[in-house]
PABA-466661 format. One record per atom (N, C-alpha, C): residue number from 0; residue in one letter; atom name; x, y, z. Coordinates in Angstrom, 3 decimals, padded with zeros to 6 digits. Layout:
# PABA-466661
{pos=NUM, code=a, site=CA, east=X, north=Y, up=Z}
...
//
This chain:
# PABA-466661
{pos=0, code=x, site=N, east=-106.257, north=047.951, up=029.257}
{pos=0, code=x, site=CA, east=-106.939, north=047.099, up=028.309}
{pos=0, code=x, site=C, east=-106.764, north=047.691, up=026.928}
{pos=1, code=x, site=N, east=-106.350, north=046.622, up=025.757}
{pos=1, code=x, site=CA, east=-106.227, north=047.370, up=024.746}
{pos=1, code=x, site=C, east=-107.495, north=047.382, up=023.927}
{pos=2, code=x, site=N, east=-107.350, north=048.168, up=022.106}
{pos=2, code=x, site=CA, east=-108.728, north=048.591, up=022.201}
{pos=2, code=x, site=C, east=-109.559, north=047.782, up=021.719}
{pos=3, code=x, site=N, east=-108.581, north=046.659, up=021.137}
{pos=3, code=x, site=CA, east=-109.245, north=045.411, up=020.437}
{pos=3, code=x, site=C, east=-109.460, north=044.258, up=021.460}
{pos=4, code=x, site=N, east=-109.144, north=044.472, up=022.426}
{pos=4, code=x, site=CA, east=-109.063, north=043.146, up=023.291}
{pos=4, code=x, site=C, east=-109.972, north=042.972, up=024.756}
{pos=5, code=x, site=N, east=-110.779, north=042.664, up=025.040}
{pos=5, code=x, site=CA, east=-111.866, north=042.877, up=026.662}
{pos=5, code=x, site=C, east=-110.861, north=042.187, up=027.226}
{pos=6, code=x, site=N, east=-111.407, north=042.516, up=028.790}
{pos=6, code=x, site=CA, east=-110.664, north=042.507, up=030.120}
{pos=6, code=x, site=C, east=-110.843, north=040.906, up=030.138}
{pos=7, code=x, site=N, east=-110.583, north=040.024, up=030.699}
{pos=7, code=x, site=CA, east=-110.926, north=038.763, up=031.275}
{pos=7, code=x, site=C, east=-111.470, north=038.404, up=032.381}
{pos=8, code=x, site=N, east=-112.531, north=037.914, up=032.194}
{pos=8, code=x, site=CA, east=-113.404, north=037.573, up=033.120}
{pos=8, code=x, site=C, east=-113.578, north=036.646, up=034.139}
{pos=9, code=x, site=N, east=-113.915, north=036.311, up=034.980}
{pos=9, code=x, site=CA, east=-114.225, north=035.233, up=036.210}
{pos=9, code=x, site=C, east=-115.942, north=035.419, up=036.758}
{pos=10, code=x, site=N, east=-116.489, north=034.985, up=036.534}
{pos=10, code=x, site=CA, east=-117.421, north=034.939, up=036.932}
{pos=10, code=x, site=C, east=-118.313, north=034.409, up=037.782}
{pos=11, code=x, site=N, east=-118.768, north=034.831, up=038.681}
{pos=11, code=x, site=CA, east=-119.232, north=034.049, up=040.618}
{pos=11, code=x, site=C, east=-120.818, north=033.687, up=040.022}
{pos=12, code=x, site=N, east=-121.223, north=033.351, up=041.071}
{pos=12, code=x, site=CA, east=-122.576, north=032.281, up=040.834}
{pos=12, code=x, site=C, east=-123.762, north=033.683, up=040.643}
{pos=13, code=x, site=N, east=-123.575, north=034.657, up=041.267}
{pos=13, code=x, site=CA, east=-124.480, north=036.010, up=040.962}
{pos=13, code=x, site=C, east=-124.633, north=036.434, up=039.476}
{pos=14, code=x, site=N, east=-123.271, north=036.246, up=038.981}
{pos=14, code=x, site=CA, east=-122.974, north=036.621, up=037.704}
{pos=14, code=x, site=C, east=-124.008, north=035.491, up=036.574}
{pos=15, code=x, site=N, east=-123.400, north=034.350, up=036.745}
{pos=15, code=x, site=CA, east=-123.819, north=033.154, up=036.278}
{pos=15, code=x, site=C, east=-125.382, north=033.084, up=036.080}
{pos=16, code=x, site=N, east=-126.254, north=033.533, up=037.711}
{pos=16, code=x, site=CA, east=-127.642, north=033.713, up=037.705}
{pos=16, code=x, site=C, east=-128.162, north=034.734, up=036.237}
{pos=17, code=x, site=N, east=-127.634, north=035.379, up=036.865}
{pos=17, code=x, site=CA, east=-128.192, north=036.589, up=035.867}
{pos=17, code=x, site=C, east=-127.918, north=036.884, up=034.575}
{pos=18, code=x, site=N, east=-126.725, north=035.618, up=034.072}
{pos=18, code=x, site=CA, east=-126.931, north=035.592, up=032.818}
{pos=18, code=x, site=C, east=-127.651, north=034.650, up=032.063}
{pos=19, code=x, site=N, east=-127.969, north=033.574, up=033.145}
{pos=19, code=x, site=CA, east=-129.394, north=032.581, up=032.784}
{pos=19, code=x, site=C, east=-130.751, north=033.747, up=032.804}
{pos=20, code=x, site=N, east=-130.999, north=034.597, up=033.073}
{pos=20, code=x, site=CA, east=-132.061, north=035.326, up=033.277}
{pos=20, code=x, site=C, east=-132.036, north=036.256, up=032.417}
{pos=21, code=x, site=N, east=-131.077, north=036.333, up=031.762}
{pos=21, code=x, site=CA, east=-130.798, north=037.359, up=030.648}
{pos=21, code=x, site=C, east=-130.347, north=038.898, up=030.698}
{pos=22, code=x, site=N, east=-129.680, north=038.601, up=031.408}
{pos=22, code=x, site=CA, east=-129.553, north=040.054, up=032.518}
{pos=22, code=x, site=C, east=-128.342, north=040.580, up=030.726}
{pos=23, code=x, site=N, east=-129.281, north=041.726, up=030.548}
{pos=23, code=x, site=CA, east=-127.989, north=042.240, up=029.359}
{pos=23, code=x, site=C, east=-126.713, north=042.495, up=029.284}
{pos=24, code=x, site=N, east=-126.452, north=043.048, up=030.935}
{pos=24, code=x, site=CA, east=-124.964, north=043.621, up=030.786}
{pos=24, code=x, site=C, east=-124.042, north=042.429, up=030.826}
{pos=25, code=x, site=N, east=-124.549, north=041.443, up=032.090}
{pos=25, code=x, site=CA, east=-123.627, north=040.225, up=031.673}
{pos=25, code=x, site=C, east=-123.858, north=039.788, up=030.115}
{pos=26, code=x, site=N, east=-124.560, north=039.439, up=029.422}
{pos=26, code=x, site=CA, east=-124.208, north=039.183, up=028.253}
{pos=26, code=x, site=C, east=-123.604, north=040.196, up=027.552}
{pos=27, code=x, site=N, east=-123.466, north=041.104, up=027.551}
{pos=27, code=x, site=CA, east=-122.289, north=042.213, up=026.569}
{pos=27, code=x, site=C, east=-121.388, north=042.124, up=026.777}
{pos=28, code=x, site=N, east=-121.498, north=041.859, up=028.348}
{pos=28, code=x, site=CA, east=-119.296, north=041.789, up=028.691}
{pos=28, code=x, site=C, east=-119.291, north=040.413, up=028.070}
{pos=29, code=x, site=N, east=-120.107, north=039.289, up=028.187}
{pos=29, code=x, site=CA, east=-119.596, north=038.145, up=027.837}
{pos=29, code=x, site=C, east=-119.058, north=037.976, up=026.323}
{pos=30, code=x, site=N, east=-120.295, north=038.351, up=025.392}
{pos=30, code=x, site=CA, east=-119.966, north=038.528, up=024.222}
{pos=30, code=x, site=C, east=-118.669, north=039.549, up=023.623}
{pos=31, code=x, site=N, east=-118.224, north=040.074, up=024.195}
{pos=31, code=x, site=CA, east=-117.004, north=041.308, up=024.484}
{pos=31, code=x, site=C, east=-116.371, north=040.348, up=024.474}
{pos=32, code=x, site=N, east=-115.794, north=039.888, up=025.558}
{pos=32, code=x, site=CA, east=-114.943, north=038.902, up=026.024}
{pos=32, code=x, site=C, east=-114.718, north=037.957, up=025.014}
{pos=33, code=x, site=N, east=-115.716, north=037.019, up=024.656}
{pos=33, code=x, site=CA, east=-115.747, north=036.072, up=023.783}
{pos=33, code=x, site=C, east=-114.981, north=036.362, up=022.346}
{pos=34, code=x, site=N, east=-115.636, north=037.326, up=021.732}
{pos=34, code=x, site=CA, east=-115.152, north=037.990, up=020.712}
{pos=34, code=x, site=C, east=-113.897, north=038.435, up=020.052}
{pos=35, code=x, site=N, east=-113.692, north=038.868, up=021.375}
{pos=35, code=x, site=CA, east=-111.917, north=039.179, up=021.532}
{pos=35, code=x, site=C, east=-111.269, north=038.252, up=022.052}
{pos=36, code=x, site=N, east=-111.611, north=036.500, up=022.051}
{pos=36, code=x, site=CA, east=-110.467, north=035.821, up=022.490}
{pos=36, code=x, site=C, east=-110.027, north=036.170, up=024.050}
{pos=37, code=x, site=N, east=-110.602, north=037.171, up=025.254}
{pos=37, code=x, site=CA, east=-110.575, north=037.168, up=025.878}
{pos=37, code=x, site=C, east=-110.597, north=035.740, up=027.003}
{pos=38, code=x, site=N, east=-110.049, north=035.931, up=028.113}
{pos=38, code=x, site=CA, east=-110.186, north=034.571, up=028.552}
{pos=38, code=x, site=C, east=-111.510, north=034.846, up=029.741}
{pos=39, code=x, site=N, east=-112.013, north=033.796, up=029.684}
{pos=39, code=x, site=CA, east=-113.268, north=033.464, up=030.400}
{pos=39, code=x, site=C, east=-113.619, north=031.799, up=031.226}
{pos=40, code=x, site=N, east=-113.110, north=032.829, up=032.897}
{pos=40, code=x, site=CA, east=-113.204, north=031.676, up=033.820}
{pos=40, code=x, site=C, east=-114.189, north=031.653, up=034.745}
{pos=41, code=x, site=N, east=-114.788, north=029.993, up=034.839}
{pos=41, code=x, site=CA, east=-116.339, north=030.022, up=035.826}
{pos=41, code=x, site=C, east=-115.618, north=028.983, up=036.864}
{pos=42, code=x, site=N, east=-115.562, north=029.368, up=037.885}
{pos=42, code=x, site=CA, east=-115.102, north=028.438, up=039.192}
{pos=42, code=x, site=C, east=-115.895, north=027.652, up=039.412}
{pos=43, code=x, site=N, east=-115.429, north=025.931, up=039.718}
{pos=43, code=x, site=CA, east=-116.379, north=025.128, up=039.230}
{pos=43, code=x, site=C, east=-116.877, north=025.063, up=040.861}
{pos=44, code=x, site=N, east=-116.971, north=026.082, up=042.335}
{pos=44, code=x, site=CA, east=-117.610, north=025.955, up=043.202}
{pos=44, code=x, site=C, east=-119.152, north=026.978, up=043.085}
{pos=45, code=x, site=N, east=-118.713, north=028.052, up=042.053}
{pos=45, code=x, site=CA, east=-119.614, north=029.035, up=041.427}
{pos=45, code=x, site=C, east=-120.301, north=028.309, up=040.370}
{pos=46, code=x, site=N, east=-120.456, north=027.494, up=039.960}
{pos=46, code=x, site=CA, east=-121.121, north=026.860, up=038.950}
{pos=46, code=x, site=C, east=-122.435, north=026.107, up=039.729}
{pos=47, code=x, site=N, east=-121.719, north=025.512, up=040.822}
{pos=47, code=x, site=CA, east=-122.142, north=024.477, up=041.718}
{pos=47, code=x, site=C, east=-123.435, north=024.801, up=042.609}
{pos=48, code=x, site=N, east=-123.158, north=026.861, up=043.055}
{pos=48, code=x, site=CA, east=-124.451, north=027.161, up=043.696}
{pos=48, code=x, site=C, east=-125.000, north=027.766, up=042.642}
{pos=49, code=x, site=N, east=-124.741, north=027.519, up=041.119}
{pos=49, code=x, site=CA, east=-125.774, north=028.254, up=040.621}
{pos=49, code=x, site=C, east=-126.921, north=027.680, up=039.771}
{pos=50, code=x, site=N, east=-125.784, north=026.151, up=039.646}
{pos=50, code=x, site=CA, east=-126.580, north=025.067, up=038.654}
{pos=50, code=x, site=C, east=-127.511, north=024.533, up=039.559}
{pos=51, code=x, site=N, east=-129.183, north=023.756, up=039.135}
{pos=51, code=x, site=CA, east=-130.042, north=023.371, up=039.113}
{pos=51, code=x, site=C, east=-130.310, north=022.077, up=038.356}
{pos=52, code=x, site=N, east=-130.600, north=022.787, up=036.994}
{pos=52, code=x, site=CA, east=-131.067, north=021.763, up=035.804}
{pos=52, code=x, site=C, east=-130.366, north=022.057, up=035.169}
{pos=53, code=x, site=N, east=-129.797, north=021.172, up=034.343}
{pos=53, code=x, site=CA, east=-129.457, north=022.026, up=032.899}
{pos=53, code=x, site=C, east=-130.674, north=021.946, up=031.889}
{pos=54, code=x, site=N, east=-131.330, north=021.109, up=031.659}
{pos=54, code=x, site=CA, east=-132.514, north=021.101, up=030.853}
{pos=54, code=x, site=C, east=-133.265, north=022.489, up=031.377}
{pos=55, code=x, site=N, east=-133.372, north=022.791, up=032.008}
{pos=55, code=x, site=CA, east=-134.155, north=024.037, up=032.211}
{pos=55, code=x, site=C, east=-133.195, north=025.278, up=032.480}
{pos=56, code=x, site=N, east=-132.106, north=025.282, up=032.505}
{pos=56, code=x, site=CA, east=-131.036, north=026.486, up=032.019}
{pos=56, code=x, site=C, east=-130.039, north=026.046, up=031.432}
{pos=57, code=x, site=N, east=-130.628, north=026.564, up=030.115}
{pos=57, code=x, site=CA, east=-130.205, north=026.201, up=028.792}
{pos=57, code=x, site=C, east=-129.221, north=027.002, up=028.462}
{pos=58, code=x, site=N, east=-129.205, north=029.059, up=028.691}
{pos=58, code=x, site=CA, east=-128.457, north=029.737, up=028.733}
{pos=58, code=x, site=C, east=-127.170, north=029.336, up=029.490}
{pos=59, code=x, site=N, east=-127.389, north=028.987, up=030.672}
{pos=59, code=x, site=CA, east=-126.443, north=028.491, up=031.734}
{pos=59, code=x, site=C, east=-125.524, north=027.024, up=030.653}
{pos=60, code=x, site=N, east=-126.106, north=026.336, up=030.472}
{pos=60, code=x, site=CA, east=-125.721, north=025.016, up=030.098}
{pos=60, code=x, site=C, east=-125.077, north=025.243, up=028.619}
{pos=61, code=x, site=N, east=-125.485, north=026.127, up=028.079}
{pos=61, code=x, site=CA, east=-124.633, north=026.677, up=026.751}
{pos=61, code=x, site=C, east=-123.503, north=027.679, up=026.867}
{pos=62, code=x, site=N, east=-123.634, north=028.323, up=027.942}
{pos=62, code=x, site=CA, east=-122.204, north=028.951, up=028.528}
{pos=62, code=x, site=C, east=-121.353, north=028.259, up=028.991}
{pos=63, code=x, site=N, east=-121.443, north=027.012, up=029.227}
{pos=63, code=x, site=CA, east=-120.270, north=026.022, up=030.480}
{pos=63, code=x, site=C, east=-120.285, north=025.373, up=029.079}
{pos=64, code=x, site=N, east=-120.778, north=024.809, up=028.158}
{pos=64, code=x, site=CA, east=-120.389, north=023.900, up=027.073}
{pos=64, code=x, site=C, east=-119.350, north=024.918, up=026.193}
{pos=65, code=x, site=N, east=-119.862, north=025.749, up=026.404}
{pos=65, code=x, site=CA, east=-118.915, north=026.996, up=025.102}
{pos=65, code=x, site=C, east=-117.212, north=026.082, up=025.266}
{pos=66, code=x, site=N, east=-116.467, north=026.135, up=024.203}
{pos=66, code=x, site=CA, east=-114.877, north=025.706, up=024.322}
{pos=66, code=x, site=C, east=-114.358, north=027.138, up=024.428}
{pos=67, code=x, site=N, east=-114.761, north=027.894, up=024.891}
{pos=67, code=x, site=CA, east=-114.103, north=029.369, up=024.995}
{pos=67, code=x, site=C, east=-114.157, north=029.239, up=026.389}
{pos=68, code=x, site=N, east=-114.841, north=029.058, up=027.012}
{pos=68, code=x, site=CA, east=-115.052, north=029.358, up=028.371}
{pos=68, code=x, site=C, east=-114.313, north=028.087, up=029.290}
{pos=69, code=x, site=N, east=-113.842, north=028.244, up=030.082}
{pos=69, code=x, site=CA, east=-113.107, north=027.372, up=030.949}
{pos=69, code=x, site=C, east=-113.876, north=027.213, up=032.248}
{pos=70, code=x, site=N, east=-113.889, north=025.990, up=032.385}
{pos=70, code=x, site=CA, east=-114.036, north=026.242, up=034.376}
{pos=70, code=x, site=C, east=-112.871, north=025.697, up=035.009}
{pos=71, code=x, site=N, east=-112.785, north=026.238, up=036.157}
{pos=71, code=x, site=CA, east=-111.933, north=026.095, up=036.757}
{pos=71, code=x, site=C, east=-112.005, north=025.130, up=037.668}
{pos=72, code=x, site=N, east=-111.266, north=023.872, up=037.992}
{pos=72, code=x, site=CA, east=-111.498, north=023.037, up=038.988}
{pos=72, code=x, site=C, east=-111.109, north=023.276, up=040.108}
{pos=73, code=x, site=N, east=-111.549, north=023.322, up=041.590}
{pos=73, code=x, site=CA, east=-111.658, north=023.241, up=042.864}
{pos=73, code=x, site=C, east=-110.518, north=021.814, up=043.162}
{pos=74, code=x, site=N, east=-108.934, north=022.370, up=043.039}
{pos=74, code=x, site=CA, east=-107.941, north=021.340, up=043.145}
{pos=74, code=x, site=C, east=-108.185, north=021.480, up=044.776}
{pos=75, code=x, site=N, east=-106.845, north=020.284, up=045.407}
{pos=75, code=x, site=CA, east=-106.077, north=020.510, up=046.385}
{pos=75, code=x, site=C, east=-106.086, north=021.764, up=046.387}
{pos=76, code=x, site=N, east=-104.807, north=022.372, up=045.864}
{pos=76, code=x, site=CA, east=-104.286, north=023.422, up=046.152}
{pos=76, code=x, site=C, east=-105.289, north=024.901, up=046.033}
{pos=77, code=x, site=N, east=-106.123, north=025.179, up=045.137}
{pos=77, code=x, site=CA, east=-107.258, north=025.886, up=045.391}
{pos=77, code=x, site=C, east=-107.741, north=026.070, up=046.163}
{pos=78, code=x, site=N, east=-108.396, north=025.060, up=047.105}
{pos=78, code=x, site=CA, east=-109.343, north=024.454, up=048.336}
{pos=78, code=x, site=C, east=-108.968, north=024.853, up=049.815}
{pos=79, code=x, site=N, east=-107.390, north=025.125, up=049.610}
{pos=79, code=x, site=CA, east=-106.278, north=025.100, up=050.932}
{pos=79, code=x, site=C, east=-106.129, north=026.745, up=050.483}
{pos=80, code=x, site=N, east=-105.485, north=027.380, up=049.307}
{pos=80, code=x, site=CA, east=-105.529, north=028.422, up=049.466}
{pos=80, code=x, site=C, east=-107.020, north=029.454, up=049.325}
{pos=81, code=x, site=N, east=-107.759, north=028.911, up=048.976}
{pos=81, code=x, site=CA, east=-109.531, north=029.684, up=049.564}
{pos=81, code=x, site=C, east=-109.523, north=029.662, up=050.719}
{pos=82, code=x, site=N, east=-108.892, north=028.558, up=052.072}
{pos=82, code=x, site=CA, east=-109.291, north=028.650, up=052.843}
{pos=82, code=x, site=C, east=-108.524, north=029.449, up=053.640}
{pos=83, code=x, site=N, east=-107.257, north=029.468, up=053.201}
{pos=83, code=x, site=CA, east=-106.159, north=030.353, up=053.849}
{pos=83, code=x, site=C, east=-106.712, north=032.404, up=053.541}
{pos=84, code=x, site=N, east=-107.482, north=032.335, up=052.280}
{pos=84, code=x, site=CA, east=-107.703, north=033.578, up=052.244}
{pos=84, code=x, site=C, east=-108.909, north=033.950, up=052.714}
{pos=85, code=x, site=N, east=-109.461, north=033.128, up=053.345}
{pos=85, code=x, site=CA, east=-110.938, north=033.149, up=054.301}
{pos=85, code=x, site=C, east=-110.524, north=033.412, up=055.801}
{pos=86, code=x, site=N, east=-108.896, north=032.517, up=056.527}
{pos=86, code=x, site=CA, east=-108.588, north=032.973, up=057.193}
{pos=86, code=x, site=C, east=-107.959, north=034.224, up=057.631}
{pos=87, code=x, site=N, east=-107.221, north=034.914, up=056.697}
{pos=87, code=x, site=CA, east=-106.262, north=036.062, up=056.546}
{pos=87, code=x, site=C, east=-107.797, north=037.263, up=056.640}
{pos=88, code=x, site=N, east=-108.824, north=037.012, up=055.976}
{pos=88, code=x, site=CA, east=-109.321, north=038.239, up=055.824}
{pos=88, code=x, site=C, east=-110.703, north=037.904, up=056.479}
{pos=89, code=x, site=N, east=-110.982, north=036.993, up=057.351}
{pos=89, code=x, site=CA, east=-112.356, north=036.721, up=058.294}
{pos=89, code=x, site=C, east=-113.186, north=036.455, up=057.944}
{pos=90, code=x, site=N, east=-113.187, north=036.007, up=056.632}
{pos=90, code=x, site=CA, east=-114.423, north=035.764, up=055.830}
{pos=90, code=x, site=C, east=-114.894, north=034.197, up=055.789}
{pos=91, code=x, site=N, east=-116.139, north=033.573, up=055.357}
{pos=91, code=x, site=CA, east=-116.269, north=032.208, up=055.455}
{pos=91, code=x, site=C, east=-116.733, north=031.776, up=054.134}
{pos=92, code=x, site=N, east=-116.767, north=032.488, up=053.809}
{pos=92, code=x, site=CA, east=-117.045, north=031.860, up=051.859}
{pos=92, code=x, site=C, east=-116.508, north=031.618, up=051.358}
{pos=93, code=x, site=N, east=-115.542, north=030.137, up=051.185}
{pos=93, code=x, site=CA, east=-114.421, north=029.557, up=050.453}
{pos=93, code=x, site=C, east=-114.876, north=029.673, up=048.803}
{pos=94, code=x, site=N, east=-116.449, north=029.889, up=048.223}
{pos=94, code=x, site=CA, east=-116.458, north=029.753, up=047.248}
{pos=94, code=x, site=C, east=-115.843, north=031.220, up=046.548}
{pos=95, code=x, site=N, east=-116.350, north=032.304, up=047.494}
{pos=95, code=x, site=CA, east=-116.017, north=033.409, up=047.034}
{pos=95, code=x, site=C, east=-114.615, north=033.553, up=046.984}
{pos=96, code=x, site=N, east=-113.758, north=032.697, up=047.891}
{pos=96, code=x, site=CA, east=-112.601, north=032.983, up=047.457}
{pos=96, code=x, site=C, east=-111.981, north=032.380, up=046.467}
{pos=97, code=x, site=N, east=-112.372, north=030.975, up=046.193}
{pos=97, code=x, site=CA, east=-111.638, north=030.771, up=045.015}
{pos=97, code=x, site=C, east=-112.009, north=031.715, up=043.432}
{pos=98, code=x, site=N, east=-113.485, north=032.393, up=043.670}
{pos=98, code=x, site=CA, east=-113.310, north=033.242, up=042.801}
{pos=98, code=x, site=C, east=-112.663, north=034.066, up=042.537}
{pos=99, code=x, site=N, east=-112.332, north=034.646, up=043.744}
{pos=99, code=x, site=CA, east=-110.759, north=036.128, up=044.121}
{pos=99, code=x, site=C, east=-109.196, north=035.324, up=043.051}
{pos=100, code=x, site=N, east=-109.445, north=034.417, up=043.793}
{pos=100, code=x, site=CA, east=-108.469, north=033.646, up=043.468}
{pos=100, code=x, site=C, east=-107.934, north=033.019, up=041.903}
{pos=101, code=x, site=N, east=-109.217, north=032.823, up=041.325}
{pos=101, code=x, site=CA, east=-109.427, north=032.803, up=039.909}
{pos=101, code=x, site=C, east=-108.677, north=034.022, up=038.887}
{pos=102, code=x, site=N, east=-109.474, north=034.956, up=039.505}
{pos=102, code=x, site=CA, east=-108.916, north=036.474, up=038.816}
{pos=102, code=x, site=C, east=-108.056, north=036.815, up=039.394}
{pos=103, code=x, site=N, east=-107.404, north=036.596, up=040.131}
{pos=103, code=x, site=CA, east=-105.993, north=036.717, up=040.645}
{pos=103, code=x, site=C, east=-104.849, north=035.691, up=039.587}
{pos=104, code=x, site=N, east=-105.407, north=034.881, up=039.086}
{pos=104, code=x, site=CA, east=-104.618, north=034.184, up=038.021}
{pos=104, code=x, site=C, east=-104.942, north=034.782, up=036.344}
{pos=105, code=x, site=N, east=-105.702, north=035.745, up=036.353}
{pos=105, code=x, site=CA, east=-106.158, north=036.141, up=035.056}
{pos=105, code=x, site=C, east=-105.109, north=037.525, up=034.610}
{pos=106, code=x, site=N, east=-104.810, north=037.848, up=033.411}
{pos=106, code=x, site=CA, east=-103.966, north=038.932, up=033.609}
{pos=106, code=x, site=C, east=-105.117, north=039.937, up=033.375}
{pos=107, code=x, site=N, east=-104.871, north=041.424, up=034.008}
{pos=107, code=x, site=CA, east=-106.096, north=041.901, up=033.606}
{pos=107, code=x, site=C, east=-107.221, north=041.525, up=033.848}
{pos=108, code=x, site=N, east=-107.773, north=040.669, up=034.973}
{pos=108, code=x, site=CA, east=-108.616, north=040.461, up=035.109}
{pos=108, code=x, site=C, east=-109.911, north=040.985, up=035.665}
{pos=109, code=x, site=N, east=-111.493, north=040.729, up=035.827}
{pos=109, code=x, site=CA, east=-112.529, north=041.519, up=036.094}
{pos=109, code=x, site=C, east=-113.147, north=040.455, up=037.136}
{pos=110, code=x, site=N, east=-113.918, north=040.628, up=038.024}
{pos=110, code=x, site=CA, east=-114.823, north=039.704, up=038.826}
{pos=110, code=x, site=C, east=-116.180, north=040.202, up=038.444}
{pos=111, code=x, site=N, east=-117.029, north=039.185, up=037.349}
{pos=111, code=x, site=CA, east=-118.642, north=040.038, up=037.573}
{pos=111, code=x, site=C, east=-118.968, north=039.083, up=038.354}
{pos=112, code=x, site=N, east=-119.331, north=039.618, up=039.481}
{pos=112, code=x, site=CA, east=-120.177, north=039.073, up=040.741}
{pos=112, code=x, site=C, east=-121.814, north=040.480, up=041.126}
{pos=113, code=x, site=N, east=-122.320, north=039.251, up=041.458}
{pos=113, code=x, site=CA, east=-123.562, north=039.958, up=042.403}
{pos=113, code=x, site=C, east=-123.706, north=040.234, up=043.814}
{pos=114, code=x, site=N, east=-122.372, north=040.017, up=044.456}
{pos=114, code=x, site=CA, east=-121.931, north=040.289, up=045.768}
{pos=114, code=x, site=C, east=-120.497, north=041.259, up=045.662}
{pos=115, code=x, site=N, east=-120.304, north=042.415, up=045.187}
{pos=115, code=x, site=CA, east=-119.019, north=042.781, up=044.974}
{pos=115, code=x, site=C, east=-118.434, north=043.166, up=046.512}
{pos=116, code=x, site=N, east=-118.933, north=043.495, up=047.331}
{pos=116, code=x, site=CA, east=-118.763, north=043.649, up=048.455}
{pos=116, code=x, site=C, east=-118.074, north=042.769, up=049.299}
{pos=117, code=x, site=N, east=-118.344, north=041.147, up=048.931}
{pos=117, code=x, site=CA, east=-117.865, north=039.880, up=049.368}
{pos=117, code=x, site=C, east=-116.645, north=039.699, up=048.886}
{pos=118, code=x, site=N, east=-116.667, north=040.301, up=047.746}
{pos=118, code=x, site=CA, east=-115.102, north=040.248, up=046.889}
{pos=118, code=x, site=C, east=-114.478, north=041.094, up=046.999}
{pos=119, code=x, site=N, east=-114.563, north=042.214, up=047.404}
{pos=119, code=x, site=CA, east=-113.296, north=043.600, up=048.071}
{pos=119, code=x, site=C, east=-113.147, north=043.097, up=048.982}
{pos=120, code=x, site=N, east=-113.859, north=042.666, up=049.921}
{pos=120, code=x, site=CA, east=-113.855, north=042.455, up=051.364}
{pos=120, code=x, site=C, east=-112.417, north=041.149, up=051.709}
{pos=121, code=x, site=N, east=-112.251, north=040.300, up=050.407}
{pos=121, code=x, site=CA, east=-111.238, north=039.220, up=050.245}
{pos=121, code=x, site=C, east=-110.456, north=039.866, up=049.419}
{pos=122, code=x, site=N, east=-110.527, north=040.812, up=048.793}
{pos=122, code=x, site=CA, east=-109.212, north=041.471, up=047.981}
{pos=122, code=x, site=C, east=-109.760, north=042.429, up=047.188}
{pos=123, code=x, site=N, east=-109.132, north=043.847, up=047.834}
{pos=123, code=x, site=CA, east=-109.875, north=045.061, up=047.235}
{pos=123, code=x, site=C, east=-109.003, north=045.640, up=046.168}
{pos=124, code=x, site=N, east=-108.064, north=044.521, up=045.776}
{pos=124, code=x, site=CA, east=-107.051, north=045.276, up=044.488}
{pos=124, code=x, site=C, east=-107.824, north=044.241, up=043.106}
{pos=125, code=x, site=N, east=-108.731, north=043.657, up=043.397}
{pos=125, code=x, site=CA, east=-109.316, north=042.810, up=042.488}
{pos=125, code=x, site=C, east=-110.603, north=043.658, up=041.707}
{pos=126, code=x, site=N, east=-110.181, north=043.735, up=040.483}
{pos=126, code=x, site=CA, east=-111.510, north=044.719, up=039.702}
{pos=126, code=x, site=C, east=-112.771, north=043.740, up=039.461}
{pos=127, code=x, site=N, east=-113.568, north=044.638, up=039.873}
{pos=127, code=x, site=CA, east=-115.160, north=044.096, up=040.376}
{pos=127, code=x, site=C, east=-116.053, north=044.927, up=039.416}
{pos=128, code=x, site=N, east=-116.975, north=044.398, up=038.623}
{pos=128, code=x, site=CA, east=-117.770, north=044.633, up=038.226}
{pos=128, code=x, site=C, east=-119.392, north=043.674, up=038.698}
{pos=129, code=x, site=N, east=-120.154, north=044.875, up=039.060}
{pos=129, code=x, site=CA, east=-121.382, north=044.514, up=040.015}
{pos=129, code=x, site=C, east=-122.195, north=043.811, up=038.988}
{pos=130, code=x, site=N, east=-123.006, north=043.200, up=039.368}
{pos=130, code=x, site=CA, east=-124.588, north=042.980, up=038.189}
{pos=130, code=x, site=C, east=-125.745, north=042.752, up=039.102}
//
């Protein structure tokens, strides 16, 4: 990582929680990220277990509006390869994999998840940051 530039992010529905809740560290990497033009991806199956209201997560609902931040859509081809990497590695959380899968398309990429365990467990060459 260079010294002007943050890692790129993907962020799972753990992550997402806790930055509606104000959890600081996710907001520093975010603002990091942001700052530096970093790229910043929310998988739109991680969005899905984390959203509620938006009127009542406002933090949440101002992070997915940001034009910096991308989500990622749950294609065909996403859907088939989550499930192929659920089969290869025994796991049943297609959402978690398209998150693997996300940062597997990021260069340099980071996973902040609140399950990092779920995410080595589908690919332990994938950098994980806990929250």
């Amino acid at each position: 990582m260079g010294a002007t530039r943050a890692r790129a992010l993907t962020l799972d529905a753990g992550a997402l929680i806790a930055f509606e809740r104000g959890d600081e560290r996710v907001r520093a990497l975010l603002r990091r990220a942001l700052s530096t033009k970093a790229d910043v991806a929310i998988p739109a199956g991680a969005l899905a277990q984390s959203w509620r209201d938006g009127t009542r997560q406002a933090n949440l609902a101002s992070l997915v509006g940001d034009q910096r931040v991308r989500v990622e859509a749950m294609t065909e081809q996403v859907a088939k390869a989550a499930g192929t990497l659920c089969a290869r590695t025994g796991t049943q959380d297609v959402i978690d994999a398209s998150v693997v899968l996300c940062a597997r398309r990021q260069e340099h990429g980071v996973v902040i998840t609140g399950d990092p365990n779920d995410i080595r467990r589908l690919d332990p060459r994938v950098a994980v940051e806990s929250v």
